[in-house]
C-alpha positions in Angstrom: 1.5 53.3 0.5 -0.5 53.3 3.5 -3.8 52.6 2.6 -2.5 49.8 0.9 -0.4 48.2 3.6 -3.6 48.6 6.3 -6.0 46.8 3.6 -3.6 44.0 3.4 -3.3 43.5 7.3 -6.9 43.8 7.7 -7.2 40.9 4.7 -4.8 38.9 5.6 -4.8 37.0 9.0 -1.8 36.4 10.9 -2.9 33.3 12.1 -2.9 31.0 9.4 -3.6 31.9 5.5 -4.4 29.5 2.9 -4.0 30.0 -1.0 -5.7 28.3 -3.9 -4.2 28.0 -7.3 -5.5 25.7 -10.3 -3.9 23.0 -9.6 -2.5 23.4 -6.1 -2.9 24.2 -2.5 -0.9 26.1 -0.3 -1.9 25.6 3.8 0.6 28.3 6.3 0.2 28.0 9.9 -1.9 24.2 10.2 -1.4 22.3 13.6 -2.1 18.3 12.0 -2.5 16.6 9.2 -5.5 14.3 9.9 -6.7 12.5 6.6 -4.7 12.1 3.1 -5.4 9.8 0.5 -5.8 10.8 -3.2 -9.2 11.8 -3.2 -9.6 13.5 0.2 -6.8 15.7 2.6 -8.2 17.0 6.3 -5.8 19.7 7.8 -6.3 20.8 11.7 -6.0 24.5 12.3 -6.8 26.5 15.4 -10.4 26.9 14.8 -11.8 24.9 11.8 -10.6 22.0 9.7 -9.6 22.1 6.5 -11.2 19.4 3.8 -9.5 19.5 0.7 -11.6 16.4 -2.2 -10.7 16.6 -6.1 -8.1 13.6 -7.5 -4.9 12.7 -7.4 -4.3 14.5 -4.5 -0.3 14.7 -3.1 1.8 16.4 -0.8 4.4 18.3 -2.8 5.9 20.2 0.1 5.4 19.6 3.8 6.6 21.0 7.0 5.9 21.6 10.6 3.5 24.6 9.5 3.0 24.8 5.9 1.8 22.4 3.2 1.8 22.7 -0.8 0.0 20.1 -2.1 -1.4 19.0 -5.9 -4.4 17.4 -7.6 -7.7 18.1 -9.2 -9.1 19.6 -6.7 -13.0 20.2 -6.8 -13.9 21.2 -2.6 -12.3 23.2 -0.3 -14.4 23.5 2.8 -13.9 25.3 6.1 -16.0 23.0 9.1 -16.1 25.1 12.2 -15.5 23.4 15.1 -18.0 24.6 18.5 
């Protein structure tokens, strides 16, 4: 269908996309991982940073451009950088 296929294009940006589960984290399209521990995990993107905090958080999955990670997490929040 293609009202269907143009809503998902216009939702879903090209650039990066980020999806939350219970438990997990999925990150596509990052430039740098700049903080992990277990309580706190900072991801670099084009425009923003990424600033995961919860417990027991850990990197199930990593590569060049995508991340899956796992923990309790309680904050995701997008800090714009000007």
């Amino acid at each position: 269908m293609k009202i269907i296929n143009n809503l998902r294009d216009f939702l879903i940006d090209h650039e990066y996309y980020i999806d939350i589960f219970e438990d997990k984290l999925h990150a596509y399209n990052y430039q740098k991982l700049l903080k992990l521990n277990d309580k706190n995990l900072m991801l670099k993107f084009e425009k923003f940073v990424l600033d995961v905090k919860g417990e027991n958080i850990k990197i199930l999955e990593m590569n060049k451009e995508e991340i899956l990670i796992k923990g309790n997490i309680d904050t995701v929040r997008m800090i714009n950088e000007k």
